[in-house]
DRENKOLLUM-671060 format. One record per residue: x, y, z of N, C-alpha, C in turn. Coordinates in steps of 0.05 Angstrom, whole numbers, plus 5000, padded with zeros to 4 digits. Example, Ala and Ser with C-alpha at 12.3 -4.5 7.8 and 13.67 -1.06 7.14 Angstrom:
<atoms>
526448865156524649105156526449345156525749555142527349795143525850015157
</atoms>
This chain:
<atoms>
818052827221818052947194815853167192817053357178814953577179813353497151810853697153809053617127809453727110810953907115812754037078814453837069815653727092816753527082816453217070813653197088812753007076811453017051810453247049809553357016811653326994813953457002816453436987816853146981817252976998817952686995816152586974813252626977811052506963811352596936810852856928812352946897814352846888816752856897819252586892817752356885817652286901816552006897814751976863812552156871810752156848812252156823815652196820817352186790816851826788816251776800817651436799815551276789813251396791810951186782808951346768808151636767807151726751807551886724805951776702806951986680804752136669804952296648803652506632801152316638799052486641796252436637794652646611792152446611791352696587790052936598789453076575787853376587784653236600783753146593780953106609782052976628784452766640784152666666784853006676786653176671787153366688784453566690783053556675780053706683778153486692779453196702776953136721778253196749780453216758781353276767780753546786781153776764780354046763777454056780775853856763773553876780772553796794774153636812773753506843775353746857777253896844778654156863775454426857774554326849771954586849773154826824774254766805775254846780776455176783778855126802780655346808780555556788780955436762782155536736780055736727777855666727775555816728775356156730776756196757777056406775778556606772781256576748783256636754783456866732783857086725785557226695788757086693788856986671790656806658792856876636795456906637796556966611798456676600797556466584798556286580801556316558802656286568806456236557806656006542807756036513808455796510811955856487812555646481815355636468817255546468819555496449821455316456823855446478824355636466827155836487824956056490825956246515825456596524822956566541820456286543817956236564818656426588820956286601821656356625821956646624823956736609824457036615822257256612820957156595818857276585816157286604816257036614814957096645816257346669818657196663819257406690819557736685819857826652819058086642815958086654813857926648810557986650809758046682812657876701811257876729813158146744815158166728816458456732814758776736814058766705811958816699809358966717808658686723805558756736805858806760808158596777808758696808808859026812810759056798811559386806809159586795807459496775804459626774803559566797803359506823801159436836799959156845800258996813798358846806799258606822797058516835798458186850798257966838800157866820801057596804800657296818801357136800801356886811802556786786804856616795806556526766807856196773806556076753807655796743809855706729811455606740812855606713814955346723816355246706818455066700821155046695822954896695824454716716823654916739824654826768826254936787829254896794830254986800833754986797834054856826832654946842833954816873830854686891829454836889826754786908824554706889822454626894820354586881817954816883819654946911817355206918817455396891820255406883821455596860817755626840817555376834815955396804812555536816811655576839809555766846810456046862809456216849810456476860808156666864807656796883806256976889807357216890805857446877807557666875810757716875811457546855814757596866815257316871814357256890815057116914815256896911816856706925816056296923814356286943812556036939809955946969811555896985811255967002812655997032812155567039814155437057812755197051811755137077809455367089806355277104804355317076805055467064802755447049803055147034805255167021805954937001804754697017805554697037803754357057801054317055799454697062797154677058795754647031796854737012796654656985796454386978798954306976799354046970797253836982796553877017793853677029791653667015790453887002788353936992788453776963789753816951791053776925790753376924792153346946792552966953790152876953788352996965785152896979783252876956784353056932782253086913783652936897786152866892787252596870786552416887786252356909785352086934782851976914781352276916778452246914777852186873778952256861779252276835779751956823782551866835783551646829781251376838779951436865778351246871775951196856775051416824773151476822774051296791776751296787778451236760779151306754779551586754782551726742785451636753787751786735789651636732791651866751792551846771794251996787796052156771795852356774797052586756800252566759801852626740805152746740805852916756808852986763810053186783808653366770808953436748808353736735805353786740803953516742801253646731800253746768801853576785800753566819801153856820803953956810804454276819803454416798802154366783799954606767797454546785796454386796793454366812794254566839797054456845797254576874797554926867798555096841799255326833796355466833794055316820791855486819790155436841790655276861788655306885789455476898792155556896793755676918793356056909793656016876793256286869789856396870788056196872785056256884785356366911786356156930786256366947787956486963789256656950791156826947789557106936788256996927787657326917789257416885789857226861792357326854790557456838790957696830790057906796790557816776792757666771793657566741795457376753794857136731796756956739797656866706800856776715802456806682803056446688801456346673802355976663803955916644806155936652807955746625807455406624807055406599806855086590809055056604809054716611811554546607813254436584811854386558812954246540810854176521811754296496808854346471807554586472804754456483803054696479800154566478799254406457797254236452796254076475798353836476797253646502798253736525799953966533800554016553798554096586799453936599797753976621796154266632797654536626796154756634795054806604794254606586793154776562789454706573788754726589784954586607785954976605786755106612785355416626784755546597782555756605782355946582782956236593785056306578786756566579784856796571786557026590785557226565787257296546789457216545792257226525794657026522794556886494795656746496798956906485801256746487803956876482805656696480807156646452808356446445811256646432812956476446816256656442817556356430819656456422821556336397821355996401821255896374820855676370823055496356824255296360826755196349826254856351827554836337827654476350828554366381826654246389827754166420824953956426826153726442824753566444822453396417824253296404823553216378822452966382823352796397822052586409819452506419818352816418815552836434814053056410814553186405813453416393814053386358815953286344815953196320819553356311818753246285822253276277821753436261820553656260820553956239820454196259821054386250818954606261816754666255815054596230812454616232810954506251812054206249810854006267810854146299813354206306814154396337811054586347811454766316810355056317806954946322806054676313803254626307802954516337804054446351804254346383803654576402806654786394806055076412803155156407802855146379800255356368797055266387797855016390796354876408794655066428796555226436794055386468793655686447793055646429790655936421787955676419786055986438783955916434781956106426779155996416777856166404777256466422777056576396777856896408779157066425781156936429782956866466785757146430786057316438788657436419790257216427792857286412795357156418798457436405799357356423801857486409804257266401805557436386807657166385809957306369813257226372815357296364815357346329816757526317816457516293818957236284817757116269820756856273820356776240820956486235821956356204818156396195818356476167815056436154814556176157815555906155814955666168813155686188814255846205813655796237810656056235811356276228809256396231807256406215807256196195804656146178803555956193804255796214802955626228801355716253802055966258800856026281798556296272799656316239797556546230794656406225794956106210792855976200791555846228792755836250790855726281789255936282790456146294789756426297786656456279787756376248784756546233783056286243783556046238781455816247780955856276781755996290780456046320779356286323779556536301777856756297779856876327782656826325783557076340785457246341785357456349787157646340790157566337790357636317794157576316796357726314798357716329799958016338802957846331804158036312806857946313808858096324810358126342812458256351815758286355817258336356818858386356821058526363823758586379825258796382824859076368824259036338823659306327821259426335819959316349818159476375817959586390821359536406822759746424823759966410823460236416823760456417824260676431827460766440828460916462829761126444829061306460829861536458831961676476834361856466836061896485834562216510833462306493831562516508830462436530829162246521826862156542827061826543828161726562828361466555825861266570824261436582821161236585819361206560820261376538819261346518818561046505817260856500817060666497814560616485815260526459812660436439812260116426810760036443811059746436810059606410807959786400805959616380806859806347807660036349808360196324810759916301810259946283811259856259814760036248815660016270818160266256820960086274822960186252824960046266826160086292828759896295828959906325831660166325832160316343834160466340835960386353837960256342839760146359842260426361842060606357844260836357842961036394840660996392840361126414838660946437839360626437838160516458839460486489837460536498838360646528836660416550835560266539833660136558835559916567836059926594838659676604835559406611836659256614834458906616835358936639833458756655834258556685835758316673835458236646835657966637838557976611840257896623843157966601843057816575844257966558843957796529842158036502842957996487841558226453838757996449839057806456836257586453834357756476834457786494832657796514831058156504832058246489830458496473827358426465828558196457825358036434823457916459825257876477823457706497822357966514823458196517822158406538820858536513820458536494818758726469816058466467816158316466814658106479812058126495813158116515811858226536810858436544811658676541811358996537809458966517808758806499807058786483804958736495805058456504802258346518801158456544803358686561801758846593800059106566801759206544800559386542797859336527797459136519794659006502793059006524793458906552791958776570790259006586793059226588793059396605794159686593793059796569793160026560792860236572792860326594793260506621794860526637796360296635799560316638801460446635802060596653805060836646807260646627807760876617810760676599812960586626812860856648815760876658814660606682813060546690812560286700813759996688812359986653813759786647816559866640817859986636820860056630821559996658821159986671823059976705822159696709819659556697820859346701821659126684820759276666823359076646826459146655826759306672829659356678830659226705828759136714829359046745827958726738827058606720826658286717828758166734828157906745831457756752829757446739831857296729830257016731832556776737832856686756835056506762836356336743837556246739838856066724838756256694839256386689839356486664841456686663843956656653846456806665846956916681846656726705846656856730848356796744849957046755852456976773852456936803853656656808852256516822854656536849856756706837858956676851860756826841862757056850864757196833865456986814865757076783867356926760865056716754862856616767862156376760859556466749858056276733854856406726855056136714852356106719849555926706848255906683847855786668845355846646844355556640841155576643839755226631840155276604840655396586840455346561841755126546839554986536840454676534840054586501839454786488839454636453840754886437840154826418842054966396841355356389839555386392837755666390839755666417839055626438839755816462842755786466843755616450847255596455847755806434846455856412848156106395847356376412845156376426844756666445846756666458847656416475849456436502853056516484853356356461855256486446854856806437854056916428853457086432853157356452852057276469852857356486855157386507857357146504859957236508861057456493861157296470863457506454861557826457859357946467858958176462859758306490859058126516859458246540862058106549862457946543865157786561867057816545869057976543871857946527874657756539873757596572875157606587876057336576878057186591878856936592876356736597875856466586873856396591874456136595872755986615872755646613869155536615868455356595865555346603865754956606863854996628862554716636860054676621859954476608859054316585856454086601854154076611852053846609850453816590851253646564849253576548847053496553844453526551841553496565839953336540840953446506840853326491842953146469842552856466844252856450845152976410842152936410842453066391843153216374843253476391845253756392847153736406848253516416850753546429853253676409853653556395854853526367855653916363852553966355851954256340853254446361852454406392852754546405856054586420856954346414859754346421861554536404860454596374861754676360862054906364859055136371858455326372861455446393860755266418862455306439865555256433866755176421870455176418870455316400868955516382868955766369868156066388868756006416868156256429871156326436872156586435874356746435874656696458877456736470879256676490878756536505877556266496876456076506879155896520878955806548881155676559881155356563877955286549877954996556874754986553873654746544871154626558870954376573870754266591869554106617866753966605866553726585863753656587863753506619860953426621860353246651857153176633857352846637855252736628852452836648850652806635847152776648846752486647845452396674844852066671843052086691840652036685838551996705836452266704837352466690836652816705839052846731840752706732842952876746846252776737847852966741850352936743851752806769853652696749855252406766856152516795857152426814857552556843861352756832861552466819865552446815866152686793864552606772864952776744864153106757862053126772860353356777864153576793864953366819867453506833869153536825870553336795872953386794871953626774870753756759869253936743868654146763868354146787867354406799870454476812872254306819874954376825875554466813876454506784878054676763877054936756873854906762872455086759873455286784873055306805873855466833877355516828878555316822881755476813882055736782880255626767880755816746879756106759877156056774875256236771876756456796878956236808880856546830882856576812883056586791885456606772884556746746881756906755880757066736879557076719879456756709877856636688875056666703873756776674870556756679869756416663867656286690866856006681864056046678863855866658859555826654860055666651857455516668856155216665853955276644853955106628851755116611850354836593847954786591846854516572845554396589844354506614842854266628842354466659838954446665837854576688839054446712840254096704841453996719843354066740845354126713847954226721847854646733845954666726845954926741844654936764843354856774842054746804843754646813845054466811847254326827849554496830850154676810853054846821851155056843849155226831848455356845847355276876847055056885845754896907848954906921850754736909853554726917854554956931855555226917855355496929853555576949851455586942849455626967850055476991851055196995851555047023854955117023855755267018858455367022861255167001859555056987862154836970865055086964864455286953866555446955868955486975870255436977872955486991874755696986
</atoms>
């Protein structure tokens, strides 16, 4: 067995017996690793839907400036390398081995002292910032995992915090309002640290206005009507002006498909140009145009595409975004991830036009059944040579697994 592999095995494993720890076990932690976090320029992510994309707008972004990144982030669809990235890039897995050793020795050494052996999530946030120390990274972009408050990367201090759209999700943990939600996200502003954040419900943004003034830090609200293209000149791009959006002469194509992902690249274009006001526009415009972020309508296969979008906010985007780009025949594969919204979200979906069917397939465990998963990906591969466009959608589950499937040749 190799020692990526045996690293791999050991993370696995670690689902089975370890859970959430608090923020001080993860900063005693931190500081048996010689306090990585310390070291680093930081842009902390947080939110219910758009984290991800919105990362991969910020690492778009900065790569093609020059700038050498380091980016955290959550689920992975197939590998575990997925969720640390260097420039671009996943850790190659020599590094990941060498990471991960270092990482073991100081929970060895931590746990023997009394701390409580850290979660998958929290092992690959220790292993993300030793690795982006020494790496050399310029900026590194941390998306929370879930909340904001107790969340394991909320120990770093940013120089910008960035909180994108907020909805109900994970109510079980975070509370049954959106205030309650929004007071969890609001969680990682810290004093004097700015923040930006989506323009969304006055609910939501009186909660993150009143953190903000009780943390004495700047507060930025943003929005699509931030974007501003011109048919003249289409590097033209004004992120922070107060004027509407011109939808008669927008010309700026996304890396990231969908009329949602505007708010999520005006977003971001917000927070390089706060950071980094010397920034050519036509830098960030190229890379807000060249973003990619896996699993997020992504075609994974002629006719076939992916999306984790798993609650109610991101199922009216993904509706949405059919009826504006897909006019075609449609069949979508269904993994409810919540039950909750199962209900809401089913509905959304048998109201999409030339719809030919939906396919649910249960979630049980964090994965899909072996039987339910094939006879669901069979119908799927006959429609999809018969012209029908298919999406899987409701679960990171079920999109790793089709996309893993294709990748080892399941296609015929």
């Amino acid at each position: 067995m190799t020692d990526f592999e045996e690293a791999r095995n050991y993370l696995n494993h670690v689902t089975g017996f370890a859970k959430k720890t608090s923020l001080s076990n993860v900063q005693w932690i931190l500081d048996v690793l010689g306090n990585p976090e310390k070291d680093l320029f930081m842009i902390h992510v947080a939110g219910t839907n758009g984290k991800g994309s919105v990362c991969a707008f910020l690492d778009s972004i900065l790569t093609g400036a020059g700038i050498r990144t380091g980016r955290f982030s959550s689920p992975h669809l197939i590998r575990m390398e997925e969720r640390i990235q260097i420039g671009g890039r996943e850790i190659s897995e020599k590094r990941f081995s060498e990471v991960f050793a270092k990482v073991k020795n100081a929970v060895f050494q931590a746990v023997k002292e009394g701390a409580d052996h850290p979660s998958f999530f929290e092992f690959l946030f220790f292993m993300s910032l030793v690795f982006f120390r020494e790496e050399h990274a310029e900026v590194c972009i941390i998306e929370t995992g879930m909340g904001g408050r107790h969340d394991a990367t909320n120990v770093i201090m940013p120089r910008l915090s960035v909180i994108t759209a907020v909805s109900l999700d994970h109510q079980e943990f975070l509370g049954n309002t959106l205030q309650l939600i929004a007071a969890e996200k609001a969680g990682i502003i810290k004093p004097g640290v700015p923040v930006i954040c989506l323009r969304q419900k006055p609910e939501v943004l009186r909660v993150f206005q009143e953190e903000a003034a009780h943390k004495d830090s700047e507060f930025l609200t943003i929005s699509k009507d931030n974007l501003i293209f011109s048919e003249k000149s289409s590097d033209y791009i004004d992120f922070l002006r107060k004027s509407a959006y011109d939808k008669k002469s927008e010309c700026l194509k996304l890396g990231l498909l969908g009329d949602f992902q505007y708010e999520n690249a005006a977003l971001a274009a917000a927070a390089v140009r706060l950071l980094f006001p010397d920034l050519k526009r036509r830098t960030v415009f190229n890379g807000l145009s060249s973003a990619f972020l896996a699993g997020r309508m992504e075609e994974v296969s002629p006719n076939i595409f992916i999306d984790g979008g798993h609650n109610l906010q991101a199922a009216e985007a993904f509706c949405h975004t059919l009826e504006k780009y897909f006019p075609q025949r449609k069949l979508i594969v269904f993994a409810p991830s919540h039950k909750k919204e199962e209900e809401g979200i089913l509905k959304l979906l048998t109201e999409v036009e030339n719809l030919e069917g939906i396919i649910k397939v249960p979630v049980v465990n964090r994965e899909i059944p072996e039987n339910d998963f094939l006879k669901a990906y069979k119908t799927m591969i006959k429609k999809s040579e018969e012209g029908v466009l298919c999406f899987c959608i409701g679960s990171f589950y079920l999109a790793g697994k089709v996309k893993t499937f294709i990748l080892n040749g399941g296609r015929k």
